[in-house]
C-alpha positions in Angstrom: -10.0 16.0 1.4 -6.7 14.2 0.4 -3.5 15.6 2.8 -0.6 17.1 0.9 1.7 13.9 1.1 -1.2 12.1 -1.4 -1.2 15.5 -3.3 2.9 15.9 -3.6 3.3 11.9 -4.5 0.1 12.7 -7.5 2.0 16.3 -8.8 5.5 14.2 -8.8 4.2 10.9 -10.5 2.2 13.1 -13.2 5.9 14.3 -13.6 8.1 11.8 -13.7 8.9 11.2 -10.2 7.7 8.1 -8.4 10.1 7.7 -5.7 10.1 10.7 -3.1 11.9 10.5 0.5 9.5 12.2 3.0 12.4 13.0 5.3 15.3 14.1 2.9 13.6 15.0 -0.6 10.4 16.4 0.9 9.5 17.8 4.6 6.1 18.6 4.9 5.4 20.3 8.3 1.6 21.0 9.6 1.2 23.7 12.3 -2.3 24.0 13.8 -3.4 21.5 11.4 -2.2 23.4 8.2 0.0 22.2 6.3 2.5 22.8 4.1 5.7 22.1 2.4 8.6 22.7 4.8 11.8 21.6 2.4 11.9 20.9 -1.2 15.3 18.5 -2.4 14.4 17.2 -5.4 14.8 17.6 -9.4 11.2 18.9 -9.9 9.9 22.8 -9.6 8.4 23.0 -6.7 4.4 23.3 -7.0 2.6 25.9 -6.0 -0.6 25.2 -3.8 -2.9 26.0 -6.9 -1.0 23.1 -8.8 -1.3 20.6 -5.7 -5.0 21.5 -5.5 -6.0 19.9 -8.7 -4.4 16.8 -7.8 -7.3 16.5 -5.2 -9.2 14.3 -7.3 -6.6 11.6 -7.8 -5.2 11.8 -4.5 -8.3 11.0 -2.8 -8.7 8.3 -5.2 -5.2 6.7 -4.3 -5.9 7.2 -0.3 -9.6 5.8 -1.1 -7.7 2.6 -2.5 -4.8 2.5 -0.2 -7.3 2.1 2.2 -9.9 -0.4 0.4 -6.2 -2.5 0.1 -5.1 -2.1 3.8 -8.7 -3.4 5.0 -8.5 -6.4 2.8 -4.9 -7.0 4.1 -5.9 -7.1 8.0 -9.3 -9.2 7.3 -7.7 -11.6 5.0 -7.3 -15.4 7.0 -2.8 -15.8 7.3 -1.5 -16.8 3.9 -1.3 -20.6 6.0 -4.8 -20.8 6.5 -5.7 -19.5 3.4 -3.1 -22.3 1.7 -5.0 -24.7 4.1 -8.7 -24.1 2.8 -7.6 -24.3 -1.0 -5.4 -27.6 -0.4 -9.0 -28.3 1.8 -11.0 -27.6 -1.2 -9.3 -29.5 -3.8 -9.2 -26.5 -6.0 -5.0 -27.1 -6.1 -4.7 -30.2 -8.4 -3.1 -33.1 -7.7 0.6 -31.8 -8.0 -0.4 -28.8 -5.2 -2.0 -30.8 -3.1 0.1 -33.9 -3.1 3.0 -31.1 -2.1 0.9 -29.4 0.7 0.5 -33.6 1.8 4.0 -34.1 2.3 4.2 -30.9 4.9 1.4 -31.8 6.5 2.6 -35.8 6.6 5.9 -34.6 7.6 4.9 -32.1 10.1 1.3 -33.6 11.7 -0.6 -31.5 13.8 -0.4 -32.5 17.6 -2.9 -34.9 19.3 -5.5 -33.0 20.4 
């Protein structure tokens, strides 16, 4: 089940609206694990919880690929290795590789 953040950000995009402040344009409070729109600030009508519902299907979508996208982020090698096993490769060309060289000529990794 998608939580109302997801469902507020899907009713505001399908609207118009992609940029919403969760601490000034929109306070959503949750009290016993409920919850529910505390403050409204910005230039849309307020939905109603009937209208939030039937973004379910889109806002689980988004979470489902915010998360997909957040687990590929933390498993992914640094951006420095991954640099390393394409100039390793020789997938880079000549002009990449010849550039990724010169660092690694001009800044040699320590005798081991």
């Amino acid at each position: 089940m998608a939580n109302l953040v997801s469902k507020i950000k899907e009713y505001a995009k399908a609207n118009g609206v992609t940029d919403i402040d969760f601490f000034n344009d929109v306070k959503v409070q949750s009290i016993d694990g409920i919850e529910s729109i505390e403050e409204w600030n910005i230039d849309l009508t307020q939905p109603t919880e009937a209208q939030l519902d039937s973004y379910e299907d889109s806002a689980n979508a988004t979470e489902s690929l915010v998360t997909t996208l957040n687990n590929r982020r933390n498993e992914y090698p640094d951006i420095g290795d991954q640099l390393d096993m394409i100039f390793r490769a020789g997938l880079g060309g000549d002009e990449f590789q010849a550039s990724i060289q010169a660092i690694k000529d001009k800044y040699p990794k320590p005798s081991e």
